[in-house]
C-alpha positions in Angstrom: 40.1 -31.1 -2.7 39.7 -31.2 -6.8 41.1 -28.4 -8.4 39.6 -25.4 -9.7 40.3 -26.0 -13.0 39.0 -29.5 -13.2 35.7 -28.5 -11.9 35.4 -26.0 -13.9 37.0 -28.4 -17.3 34.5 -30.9 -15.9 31.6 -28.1 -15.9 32.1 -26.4 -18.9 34.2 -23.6 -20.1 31.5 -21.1 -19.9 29.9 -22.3 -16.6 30.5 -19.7 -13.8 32.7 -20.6 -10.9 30.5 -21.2 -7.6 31.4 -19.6 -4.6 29.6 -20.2 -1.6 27.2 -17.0 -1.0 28.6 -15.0 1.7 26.2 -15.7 4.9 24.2 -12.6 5.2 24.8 -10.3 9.2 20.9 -10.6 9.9 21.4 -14.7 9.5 23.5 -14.2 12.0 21.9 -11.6 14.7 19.6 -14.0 16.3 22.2 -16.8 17.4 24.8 -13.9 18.6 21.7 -12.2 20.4 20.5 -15.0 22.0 24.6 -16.2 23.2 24.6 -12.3 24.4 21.5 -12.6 26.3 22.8 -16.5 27.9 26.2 -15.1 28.9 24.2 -12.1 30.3 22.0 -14.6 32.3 24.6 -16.7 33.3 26.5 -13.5 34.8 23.6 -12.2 36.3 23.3 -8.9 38.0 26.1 -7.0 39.2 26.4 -3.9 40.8 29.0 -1.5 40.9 29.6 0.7 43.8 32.4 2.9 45.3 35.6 0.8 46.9 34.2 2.9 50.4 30.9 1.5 50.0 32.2 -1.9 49.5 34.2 -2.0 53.0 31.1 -0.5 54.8 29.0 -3.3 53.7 31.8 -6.2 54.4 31.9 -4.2 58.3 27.9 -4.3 58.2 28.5 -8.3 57.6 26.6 -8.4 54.5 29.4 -9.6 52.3 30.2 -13.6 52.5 33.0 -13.8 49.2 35.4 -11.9 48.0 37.1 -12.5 44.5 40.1 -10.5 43.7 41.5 -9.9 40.3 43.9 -7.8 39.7 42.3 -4.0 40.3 38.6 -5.2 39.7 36.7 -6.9 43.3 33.9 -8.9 43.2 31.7 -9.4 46.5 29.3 -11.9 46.7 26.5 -11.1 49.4 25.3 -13.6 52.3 21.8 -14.7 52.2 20.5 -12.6 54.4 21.5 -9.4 52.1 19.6 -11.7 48.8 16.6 -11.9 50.6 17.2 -8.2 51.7 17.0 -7.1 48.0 20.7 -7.1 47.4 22.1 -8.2 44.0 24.3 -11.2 43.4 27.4 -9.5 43.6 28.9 -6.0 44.3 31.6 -4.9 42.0 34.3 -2.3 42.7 37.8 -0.9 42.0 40.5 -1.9 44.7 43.0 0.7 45.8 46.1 -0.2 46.0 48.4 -0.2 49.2 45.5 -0.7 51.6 46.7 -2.3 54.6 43.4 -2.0 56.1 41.2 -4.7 53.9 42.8 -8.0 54.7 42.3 -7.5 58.4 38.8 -6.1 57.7 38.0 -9.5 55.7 39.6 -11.4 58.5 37.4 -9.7 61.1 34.3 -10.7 59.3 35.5 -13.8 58.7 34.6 -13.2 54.5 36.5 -16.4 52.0 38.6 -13.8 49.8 40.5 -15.3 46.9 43.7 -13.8 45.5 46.1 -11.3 46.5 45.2 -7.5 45.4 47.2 -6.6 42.5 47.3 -10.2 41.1 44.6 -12.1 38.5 46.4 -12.7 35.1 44.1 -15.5 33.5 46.0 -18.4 33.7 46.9 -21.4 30.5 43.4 -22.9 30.5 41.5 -19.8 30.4 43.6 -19.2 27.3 42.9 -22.6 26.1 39.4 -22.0 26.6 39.2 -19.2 24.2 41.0 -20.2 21.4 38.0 -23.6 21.6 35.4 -21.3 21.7 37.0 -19.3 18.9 37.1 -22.6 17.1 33.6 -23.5 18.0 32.0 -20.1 16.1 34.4 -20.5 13.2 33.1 -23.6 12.6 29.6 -23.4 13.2 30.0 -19.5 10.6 31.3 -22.5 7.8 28.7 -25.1 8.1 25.8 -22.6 8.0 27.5 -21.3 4.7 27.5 -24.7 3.3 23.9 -25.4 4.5 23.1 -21.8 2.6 24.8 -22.7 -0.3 22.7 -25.7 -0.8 19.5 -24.6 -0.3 20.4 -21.2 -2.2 21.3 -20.2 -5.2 24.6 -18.7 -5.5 25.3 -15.5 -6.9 25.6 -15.8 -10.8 22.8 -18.0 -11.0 19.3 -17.1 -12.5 16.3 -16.9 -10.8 13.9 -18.7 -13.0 10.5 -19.1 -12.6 10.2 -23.0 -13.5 6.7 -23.6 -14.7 7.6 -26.9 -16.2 4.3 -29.4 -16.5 2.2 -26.8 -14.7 0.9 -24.7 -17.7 -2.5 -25.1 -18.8 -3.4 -22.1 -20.1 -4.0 -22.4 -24.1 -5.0 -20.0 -26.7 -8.7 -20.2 -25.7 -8.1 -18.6 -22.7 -6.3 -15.6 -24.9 -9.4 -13.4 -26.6 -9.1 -10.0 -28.5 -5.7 -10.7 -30.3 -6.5 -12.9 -32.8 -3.5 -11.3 -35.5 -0.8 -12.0 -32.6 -2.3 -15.5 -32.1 -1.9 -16.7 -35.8 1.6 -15.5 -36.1 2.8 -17.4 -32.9 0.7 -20.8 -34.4 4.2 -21.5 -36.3 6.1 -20.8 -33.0 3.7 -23.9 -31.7 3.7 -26.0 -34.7 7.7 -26.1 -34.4 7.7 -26.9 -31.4 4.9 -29.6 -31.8 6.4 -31.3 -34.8 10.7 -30.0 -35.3 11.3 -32.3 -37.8 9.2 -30.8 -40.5 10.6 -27.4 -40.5 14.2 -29.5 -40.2 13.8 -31.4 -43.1 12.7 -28.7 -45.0 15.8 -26.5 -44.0 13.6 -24.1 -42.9 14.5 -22.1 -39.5 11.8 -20.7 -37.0 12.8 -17.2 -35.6 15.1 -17.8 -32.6 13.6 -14.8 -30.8 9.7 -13.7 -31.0 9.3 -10.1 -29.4 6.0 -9.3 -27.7 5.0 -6.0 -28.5 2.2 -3.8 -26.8 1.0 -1.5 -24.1 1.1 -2.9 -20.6 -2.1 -5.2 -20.0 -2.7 -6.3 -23.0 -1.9 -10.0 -22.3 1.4 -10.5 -23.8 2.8 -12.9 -20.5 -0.5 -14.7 -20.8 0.0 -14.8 -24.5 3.3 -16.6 -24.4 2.3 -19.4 -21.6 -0.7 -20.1 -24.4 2.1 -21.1 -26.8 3.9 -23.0 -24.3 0.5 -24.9 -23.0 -0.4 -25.4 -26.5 2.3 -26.8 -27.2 3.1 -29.0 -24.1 6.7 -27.7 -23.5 8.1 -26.3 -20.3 7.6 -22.1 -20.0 10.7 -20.7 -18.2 10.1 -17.0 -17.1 12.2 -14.6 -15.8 12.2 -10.8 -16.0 14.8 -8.7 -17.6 15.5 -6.7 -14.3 16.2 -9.8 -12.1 19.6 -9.9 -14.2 21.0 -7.3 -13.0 22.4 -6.6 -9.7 24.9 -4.4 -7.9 28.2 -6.6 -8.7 29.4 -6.2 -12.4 29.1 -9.1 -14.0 26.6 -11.3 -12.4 23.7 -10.4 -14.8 26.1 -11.5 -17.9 26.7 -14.9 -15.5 22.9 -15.5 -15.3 22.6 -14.5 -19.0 24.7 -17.8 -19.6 23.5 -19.9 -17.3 19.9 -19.6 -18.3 20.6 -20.4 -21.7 22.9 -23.6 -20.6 19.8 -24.5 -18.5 17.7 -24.0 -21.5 19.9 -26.2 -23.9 20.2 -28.7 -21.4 16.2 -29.4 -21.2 15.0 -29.6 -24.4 12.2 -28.3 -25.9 10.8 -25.1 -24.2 10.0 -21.7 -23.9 11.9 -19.2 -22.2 10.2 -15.5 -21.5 12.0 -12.5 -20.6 9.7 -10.2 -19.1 10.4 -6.4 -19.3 13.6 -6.9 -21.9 14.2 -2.7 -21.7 15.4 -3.3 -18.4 18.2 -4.1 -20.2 17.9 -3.9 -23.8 18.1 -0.3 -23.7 19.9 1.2 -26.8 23.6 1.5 -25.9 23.4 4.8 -28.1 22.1 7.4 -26.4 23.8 10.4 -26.6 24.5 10.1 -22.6 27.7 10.1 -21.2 26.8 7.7 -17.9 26.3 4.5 -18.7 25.6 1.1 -16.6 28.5 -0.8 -17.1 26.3 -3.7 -15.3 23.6 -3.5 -17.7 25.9 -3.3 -20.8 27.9 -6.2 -20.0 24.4 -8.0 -19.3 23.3 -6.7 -22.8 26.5 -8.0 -24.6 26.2 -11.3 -23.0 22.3 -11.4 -24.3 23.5 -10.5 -27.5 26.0 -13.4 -27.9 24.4 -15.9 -26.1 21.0 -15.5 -29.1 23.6 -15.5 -31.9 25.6 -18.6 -31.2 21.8 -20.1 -30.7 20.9 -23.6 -32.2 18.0 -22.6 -34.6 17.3 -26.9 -33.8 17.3 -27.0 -30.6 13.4 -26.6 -29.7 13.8 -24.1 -27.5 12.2 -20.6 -28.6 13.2 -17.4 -26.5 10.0 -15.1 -26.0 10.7 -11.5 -24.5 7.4 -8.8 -23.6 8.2 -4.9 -24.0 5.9 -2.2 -24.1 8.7 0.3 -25.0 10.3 -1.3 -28.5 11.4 2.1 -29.5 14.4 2.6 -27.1 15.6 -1.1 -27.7 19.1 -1.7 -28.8 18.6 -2.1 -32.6 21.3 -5.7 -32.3 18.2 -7.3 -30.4 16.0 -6.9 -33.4 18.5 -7.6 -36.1 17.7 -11.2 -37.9 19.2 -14.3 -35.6 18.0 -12.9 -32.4 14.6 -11.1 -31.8 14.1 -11.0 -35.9 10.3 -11.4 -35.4 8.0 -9.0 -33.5 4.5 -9.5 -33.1 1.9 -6.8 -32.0 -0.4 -7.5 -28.9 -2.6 -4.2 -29.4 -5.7 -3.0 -27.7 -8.5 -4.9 -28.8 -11.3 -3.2 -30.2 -15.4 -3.9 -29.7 -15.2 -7.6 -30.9 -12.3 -8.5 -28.6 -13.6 -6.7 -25.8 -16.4 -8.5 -25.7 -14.4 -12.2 -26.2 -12.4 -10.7 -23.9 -15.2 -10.7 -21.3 -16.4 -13.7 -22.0 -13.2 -15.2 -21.7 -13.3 -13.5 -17.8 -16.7 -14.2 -16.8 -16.4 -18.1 -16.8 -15.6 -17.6 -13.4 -18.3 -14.7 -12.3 -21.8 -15.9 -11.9 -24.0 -13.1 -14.3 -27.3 -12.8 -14.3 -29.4 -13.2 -17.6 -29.8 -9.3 -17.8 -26.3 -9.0 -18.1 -25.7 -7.8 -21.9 -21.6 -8.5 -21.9 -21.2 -6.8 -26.2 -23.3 -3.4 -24.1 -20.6 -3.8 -21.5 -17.7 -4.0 -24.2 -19.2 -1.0 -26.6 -18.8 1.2 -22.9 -15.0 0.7 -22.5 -13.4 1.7 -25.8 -9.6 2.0 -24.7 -9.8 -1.0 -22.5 -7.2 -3.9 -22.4 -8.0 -7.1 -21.0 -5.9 -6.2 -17.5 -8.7 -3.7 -17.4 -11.5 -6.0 -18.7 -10.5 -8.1 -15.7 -10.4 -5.7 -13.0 -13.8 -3.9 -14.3 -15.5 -8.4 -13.6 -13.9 -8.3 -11.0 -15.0 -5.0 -9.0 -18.7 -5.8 -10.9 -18.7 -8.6 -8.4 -17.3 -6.8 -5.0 -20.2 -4.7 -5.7 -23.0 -8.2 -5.9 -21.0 -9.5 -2.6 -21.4 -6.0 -0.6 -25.0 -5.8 -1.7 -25.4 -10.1 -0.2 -26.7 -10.8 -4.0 -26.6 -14.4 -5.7 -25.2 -12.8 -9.0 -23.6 -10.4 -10.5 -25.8 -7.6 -12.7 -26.2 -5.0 -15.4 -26.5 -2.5 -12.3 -22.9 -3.7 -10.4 -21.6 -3.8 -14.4 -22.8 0.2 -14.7 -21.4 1.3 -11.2 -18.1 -0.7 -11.7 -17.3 0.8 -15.5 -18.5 4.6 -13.6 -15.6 3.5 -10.6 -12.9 2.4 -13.4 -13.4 5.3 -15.7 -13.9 8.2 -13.2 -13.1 7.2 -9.6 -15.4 6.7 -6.8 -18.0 8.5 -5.8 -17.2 11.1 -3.5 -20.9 11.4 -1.4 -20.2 13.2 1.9 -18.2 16.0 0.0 -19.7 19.3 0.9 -20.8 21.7 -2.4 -22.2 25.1 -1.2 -25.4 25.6 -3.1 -24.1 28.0 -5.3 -21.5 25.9 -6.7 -23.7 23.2 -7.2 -25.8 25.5 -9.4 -22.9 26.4 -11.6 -22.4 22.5 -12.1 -25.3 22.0 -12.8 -25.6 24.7 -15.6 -22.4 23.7 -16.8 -22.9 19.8 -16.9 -25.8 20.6 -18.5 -24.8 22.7 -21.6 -22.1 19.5 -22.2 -24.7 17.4 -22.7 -27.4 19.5 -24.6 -24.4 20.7 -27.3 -23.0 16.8 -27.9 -26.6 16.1 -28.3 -27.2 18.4 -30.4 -24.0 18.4 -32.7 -24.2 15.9 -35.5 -21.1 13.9 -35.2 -20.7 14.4 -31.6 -20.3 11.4 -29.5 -23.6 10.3 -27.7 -24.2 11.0 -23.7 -24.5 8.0 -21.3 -24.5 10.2 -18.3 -24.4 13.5 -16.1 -23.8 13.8 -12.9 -23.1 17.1 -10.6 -22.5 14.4 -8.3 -18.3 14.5 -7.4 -16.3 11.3 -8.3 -12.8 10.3 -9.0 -10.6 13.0 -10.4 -13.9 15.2 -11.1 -14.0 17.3 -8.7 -17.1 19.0 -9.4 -18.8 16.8 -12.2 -18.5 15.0 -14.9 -20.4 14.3 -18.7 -19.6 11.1 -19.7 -19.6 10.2 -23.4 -19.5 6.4 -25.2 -16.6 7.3 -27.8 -16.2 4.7 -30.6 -13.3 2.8 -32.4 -12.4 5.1 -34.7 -9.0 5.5 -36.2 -9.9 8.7 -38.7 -11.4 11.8 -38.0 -12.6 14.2 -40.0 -12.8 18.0 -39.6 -16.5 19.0 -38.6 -16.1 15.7 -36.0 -13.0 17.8 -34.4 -15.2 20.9 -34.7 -18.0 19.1 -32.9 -15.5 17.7 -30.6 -14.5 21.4 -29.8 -18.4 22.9 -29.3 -18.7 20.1 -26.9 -15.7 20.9 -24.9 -16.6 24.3 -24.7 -20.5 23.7 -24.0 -20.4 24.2 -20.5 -18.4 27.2 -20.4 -21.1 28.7 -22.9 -23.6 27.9 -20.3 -22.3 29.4 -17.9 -21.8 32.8 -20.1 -25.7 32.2 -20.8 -27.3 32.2 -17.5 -24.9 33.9 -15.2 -23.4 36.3 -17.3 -19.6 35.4 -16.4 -17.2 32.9 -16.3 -16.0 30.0 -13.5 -12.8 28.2 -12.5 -14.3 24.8 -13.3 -13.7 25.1 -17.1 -10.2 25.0 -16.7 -9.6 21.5 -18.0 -12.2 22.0 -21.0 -9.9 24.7 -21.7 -6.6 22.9 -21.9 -7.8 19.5 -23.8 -10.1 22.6 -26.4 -6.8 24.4 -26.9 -4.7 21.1 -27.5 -6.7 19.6 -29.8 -6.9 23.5 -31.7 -3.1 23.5 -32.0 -3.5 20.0 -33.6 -5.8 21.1 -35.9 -3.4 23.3 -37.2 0.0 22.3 -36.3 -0.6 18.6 -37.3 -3.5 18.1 -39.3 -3.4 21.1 -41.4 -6.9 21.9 -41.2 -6.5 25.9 -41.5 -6.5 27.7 -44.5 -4.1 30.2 -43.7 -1.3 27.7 -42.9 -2.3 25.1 -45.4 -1.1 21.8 -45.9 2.0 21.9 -43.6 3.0 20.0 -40.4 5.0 22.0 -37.6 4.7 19.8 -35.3 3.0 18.5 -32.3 2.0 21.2 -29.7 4.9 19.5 -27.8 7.1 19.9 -30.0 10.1 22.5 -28.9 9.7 24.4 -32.0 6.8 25.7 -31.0 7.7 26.2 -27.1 10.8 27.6 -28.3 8.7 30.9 -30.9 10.5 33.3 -33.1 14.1 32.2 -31.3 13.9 28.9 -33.1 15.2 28.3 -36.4 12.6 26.2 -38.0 9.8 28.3 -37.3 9.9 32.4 -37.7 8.2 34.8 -36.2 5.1 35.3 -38.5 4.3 31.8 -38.4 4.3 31.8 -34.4 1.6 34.1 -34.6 -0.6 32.9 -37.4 -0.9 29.4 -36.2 -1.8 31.5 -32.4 -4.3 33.7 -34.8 -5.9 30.2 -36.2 -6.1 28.5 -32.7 -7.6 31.8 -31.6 -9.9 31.5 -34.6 -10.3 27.8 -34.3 -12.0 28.3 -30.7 -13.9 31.1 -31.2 -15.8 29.5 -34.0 -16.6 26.4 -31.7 -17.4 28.7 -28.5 -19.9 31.1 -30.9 -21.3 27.5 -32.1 -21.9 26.2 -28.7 -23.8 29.6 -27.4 -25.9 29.5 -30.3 -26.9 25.7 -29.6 -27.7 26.6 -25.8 -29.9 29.8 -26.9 -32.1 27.8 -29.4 -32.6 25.1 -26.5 -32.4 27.8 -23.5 -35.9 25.9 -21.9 -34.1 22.5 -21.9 -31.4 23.8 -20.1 -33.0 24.9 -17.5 -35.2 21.7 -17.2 -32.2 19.5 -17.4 -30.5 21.8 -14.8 -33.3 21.9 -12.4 -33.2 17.8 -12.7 -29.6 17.5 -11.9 -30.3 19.5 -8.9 -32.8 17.1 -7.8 -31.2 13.7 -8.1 -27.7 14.0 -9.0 -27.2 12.0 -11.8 -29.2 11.3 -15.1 -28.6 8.0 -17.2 -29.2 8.2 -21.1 -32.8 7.2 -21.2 -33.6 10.0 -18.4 -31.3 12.7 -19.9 -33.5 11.6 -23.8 -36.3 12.1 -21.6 -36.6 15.7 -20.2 -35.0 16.7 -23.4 -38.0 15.6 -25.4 -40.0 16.8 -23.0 -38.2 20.1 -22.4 -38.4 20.3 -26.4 
């Protein structure tokens, strides 16, 4: 047998040693289960029963065969007991000294083998052991070998080799048009090396995809590789790591030998804070696994050919808590944003996904993408895609504006809940309450316009639900918070209106109207008493923490709780006023929610210009 040093001279000195993987007890349970259940069948069934019994039956004549061996008896039954219903053999203890059995056996005339008191297993029976022995040993070592083949071995990576299958190009990415001209140099390198070469110039060794989840940062990085016609190696970040120290920094190296050793390509680390956590953290337990893992990352990047045409490509939706050596220059030194798209990408978006859904010509895809501000295209997708679950139920040929409009209602609120039971009482309060919503954001300037109300129960609404077609915005001003506020609070201001008192079913009005408040003042520093001044987000400990923190006294606590008061009391006393100049539409609009559930815009515009 070679050495182990040769092989691994001859292999490389950084190429991990491979042991055969140790053959796994369930790849085993089925073979020793089934040689159980032979030997068990080849036995047979036997029958134990008291020495007595045994010398009754060989008087009765039922007993043909007697084995002997050493204090254990065996009697085998005549034919005439088998077809009786006896088993294939009795079994009992002997006892020693008795004079009486050999003349009983005699009697009967039953074939009896051995002496009582003898049955040592002889030289072959020995022999016959140690072969079978020999036989399992052997057959355990060529199933290894076979596993070790067909497997990989501990150490080595399991990468997803998409080499000559990846089509996908940049036309199939839509909405992040920044993020695609950033990662055109990644492809011209890797089209064309010898211009950046003889240049001097170096392409980033790393190119970190940064985003929230969904927002097409995998997809993103086949494009480049399919654009420009080079193998796309994947692999996620969490894959390296396992329960024996060391074998993630073993994959770490052999991914990157594999990488060297074929060229031009792209190799894409998936999830890279599963182990590119930063190693400073201020907590005493650490992962020794994924530290080593991280080290091994680290040096593996920055002993990198910059010339090697192959381009390492990592996705994280958490860069923040990354281990600031990834990002330094040499390794991840470029990061590129995958955002959320906004109206214009939305709609490319959709385009881009509705090549494969058959639309009808009503279908109005820039309507569809000015309804889901906040959507990614994982969510673009998945709203097509339920669009046409809804055509199939319904047996229709294509897919329309009406499937569109239920599928963004079951994305954005939840399904429709229609066999839950609402005492009429209830539903009168909803109706009241999902009412003044929609009167005050139709009524406040700035307020964002109302595509539907419904007392009809869906999702996470238990009760109701106003829904409101917010824009792209990344400012707002101060009476667009204030009208933002008199919204909220519309419904509770109803409710104070007609019945005189207050409900439960404001509660979460409540909690996003005092949030955004606290921001007002807190963050924004839209109160005149506290001025220009941050303190903080309403999460912030400082405030949780009062008069016993520090940072923030005592007086301050409670003028900031005096200008939240202040802040909501102005919108509530806004939002009454609003519902008393248009008390007669709120009782119209009310009385048609009652009716049929649910109103879309045009029918809410409707019976408030005729209730006007």
């Amino acid at each position: 047998m070679e050495p182990v040093s040769r092989r691994r001279a001859r292999a490389g000195a950084n190429a991990p040693l491979r042991r055969p993987r140790a053959l796994p007890l369930r790849r085993l349970a089925a073979p020793l289960l089934a040689a159980a259940l032979i030997a068990g069948c080849a036995r047979g069934r036997h029958e134990p029963i008291a020495y007595s019994r045994l010398k009754e039956r060989i008087a009765a004549g039922q007993v043909q065969e007697l084995r002997l061996s050493g204090s254990a008896m065996e009697a085998v039954p005549t034919a005439a007991a088998r077809k009786a219903g006896a088993p294939d053999s009795w079994t009992a203890s002997a006892v020693p000294d008795d004079r009486e059995l050999i003349p009983l056996l005699d009697a009967h005339h039953v074939v009896y083998d051995g002496p009582a008191g003898t049955g040592q297993p002889g030289p072959l029976t020995g022999i016959l052991v140690l072969l079978a022995g020999g036989a399992v040993l052997a057959t355990i070592l060529v199933l290894q070998r076979r596993q070790a083949r067909g497997y990989p071995v501990i150490g080595r990576q399991r990468v997803r080799d998409a080499a000559g299958t990846t089509a996908t190009s940049f036309e199939d990415v839509a909405g992040v048009d920044e993020a695609k001209e950033e990662l055109h140099e990644v492809v011209q390198f890797l089209r064309t090396p010898e211009r950046f070469v003889a240049l001097g110039a170096r392409v980033p060794r790393g190119v970190l995809l940064v985003g929230p989840p969904g927002t097409g940062k995998t997809l993103l990085a086949r494009a480049v590789a399919g654009e420009a016609g080079v193998p796309f190696y994947s692999i996620s970040a969490s894959e390296f790591v396992e329960v024996f120290v060391g074998v993630g920094a073993a994959r770490v190296r052999k991914l990157f030998q594999t990488a060297r050793s074929r060229g031009r390509g792209i190799v894409f680390i998936d999830e890279l804070d599963a182990i590119g956590k930063s190693r400073v953290s201020g907590v005493a337990a650490t992962n020794d696994e994924r530290e080593q893992t991280l080290n091994q990352l680290l040096v593996e990047m920055d002993g990198f050919d910059a010339h090697s045409g192959v381009i390492v490509m990592a996705a994280t939706n958490r860069a923040e808590i990354l281990d600031q050596a990834l990002l330094r220059p040499g390794r991840f030194d470029r990061q590129v944003l995958v955002d959320r798209p906004d109206g214009t990408g939305r709609e490319a978006i959709l385009r881009v996904h509705a090549r494969r859904i058959r639309l009808q010509d009503d279908v109005d895809l820039t309507t569809v993408a000015g309804r889901t501000p906040g959507f990614v295209g994982a969510d673009l997708e998945n709203l097509l895609n339920e669009a046409a679950l809804l055509a199939a139920r319904a047996e229709k040929a294509a897919v329309s504006m009406e499937e569109l409009d239920a599928a963004i209602d079951r994305v954005v609120a939840g399904l429709e809940k229609k066999n839950r039971l609402v005492n009429p009482k209830e539903r009168r309060i909803v109706a009241f309450h999902e009412a003044g919503h929609a009167i005050v954001a139709e009524s406040c300037p700035t307020a964002e316009p109302v595509r539907k109300v419904s007392i009809v129960p869906r999702g996470a609404a238990l009760l109701g639900y106003t829904q409101q077609v917010p824009e792209d915005r990344l400012l707002m001003q101060e009476d667009e918070l204030r009208d933002r506020l008199a919204v909220l609070l519309g419904g509770r201001a109803a409710e104070q209106i007609v019945f005189g008192q207050f409900s439960t079913g404001a509660t979460n009005d409540l909690e996003r109207a005092a949030g955004l408040a606290r921001r007002m003042v807190c963050e924004f520093g839209m109160s005149t008493a506290i001025g220009p001044n941050s303190l903080g987000s309403p999460h912030d400990p400082r405030l949780a923490a009062g008069p016993a923190h520090p940072e923030l006294s005592e007086a301050t606590s409670v003028q900031v709780e005096r200008e939240v008061q202040a802040i909501l009391d102005a919108a509530f006393e806004r939002a009454c006023e609003l519902l008393h100049s248009r008390r007669s539409a709120l009782d119209v609009l009310s009385e048609r929610l009652l009716a049929v559930g649910s109103l879309g815009r045009e029918e809410l515009l409707a019976v408030l210009g005729v209730a006007a």
